[in-house]
Structures are given as structure tokens and as C-alpha cells.
C-alpha positions in Angstrom: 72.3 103.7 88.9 68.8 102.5 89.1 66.6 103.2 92.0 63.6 101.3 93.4 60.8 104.1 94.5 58.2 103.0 97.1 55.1 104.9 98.2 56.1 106.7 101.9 52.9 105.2 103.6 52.1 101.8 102.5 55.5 101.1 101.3 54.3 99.5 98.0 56.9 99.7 95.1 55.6 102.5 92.6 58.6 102.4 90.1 62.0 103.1 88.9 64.4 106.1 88.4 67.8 106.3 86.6 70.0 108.3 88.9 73.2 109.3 87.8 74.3 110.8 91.5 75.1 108.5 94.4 72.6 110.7 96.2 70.1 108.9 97.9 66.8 109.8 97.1 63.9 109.4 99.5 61.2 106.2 99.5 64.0 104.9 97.4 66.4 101.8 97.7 68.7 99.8 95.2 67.5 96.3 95.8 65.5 95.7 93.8 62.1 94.3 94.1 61.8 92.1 90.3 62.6 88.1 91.0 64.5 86.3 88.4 61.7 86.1 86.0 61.6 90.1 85.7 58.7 90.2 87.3 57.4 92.1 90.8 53.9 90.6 91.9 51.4 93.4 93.0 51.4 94.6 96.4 54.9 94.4 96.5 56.1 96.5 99.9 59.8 97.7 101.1 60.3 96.4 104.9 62.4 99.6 105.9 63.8 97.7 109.0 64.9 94.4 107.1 66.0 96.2 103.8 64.2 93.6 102.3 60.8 93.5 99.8 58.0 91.8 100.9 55.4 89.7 98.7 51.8 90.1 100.3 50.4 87.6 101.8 46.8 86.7 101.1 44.2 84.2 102.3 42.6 82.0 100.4 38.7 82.7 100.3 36.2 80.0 101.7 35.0 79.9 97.9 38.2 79.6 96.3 39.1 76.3 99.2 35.9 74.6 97.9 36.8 75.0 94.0 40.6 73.6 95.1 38.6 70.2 97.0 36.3 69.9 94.0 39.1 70.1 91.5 40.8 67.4 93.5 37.9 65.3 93.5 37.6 65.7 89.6 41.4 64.7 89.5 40.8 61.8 91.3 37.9 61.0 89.5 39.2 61.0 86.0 42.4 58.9 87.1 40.1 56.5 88.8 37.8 56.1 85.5 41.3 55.8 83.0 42.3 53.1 85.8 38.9 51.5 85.1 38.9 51.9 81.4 42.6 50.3 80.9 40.7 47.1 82.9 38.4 46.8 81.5 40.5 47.1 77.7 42.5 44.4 79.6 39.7 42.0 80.0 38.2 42.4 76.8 41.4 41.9 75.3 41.8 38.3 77.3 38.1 37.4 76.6 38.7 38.0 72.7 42.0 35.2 72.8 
């Protein structure tokens, strides 16, 4: 059976053990902390009470807000500038008939 080990302070997951007894080992659980894609994101703790595993949560720096508003102000830009273009290919293509 394959258990889940977490650290006994921080509760982060630090690996996995084969265990062939149904012994439970300590800082260890069965659920396992890996989402469908196999994967366990970093920082990944045990919440003893809920018997669940918890993602962290992080807040998103002041510098990485103003890259997200800039790159939605590119976005924008660039539709806004194909929009224009196609117009303008438009008019052309009326003025030329």
C-alpha cells in the first residue's frame, strides 16, 4: 500500500513509501496529494483535521498585477489594430471595383 509522508511541522508533502503492513506509519496518510494530471504543486500541506491536502495559496505581487493590466492592454490593442486592418482591406477593396 502506498503511503503519502508529510513533514510533522509544516505539514508539507515530502514523499512516498510502499508499505506492505496495514500499520500506520506517522506524518503519513493514504490520500494522496497528486491531481489527475500526476502532478502535486509545491507547497502542498496535509490539513490533519479535514484529512484533506491543501494547495497554498499565494498573492499575486503588485508587479506581477501591473504585467497582467499591461498584457490586457496589448490584447486589446492588437485586436483593435486587426479590427482596423480588415477595414481598412475592406475599403480598399470597394475603392478598387
Amino acid at each position: 500500500m502506498k503511503r503519502y509522508l508529510y513533514d510533522a511541522e509544516t505539514k508539507r508533502f515530502t514523499g512516498t513509501v510502499d508499505s506492505d503492513s496495514d500499520e500506520t506509519l506517522e506524518n503519513s496518510t493514504e490520500i494522496s496529494p497528486f491531481d489527475a494530471d500526476g502532478q502535486a504543486r509545491i507547497g502542498t500541506w496535509f490539513d490533519v483535521d479535514s484529512q484533506t491536502w491543501k494547495v497554498p495559496t499565494t498573492e499575486s505581487t503588485q508587479d506581477q498585477r501591473l504585467f497582467m493590466n499591461l498584457s490586457q492592454n496589448v490584447a486589446t490593442l492588437q485586436s483593435m489594430v486587426m479590427m482596423q486592418n480588415q477595414q481598412l482591406a475592406q475599403l480598399m477593396t470597394k475603392e478598387a471595383n
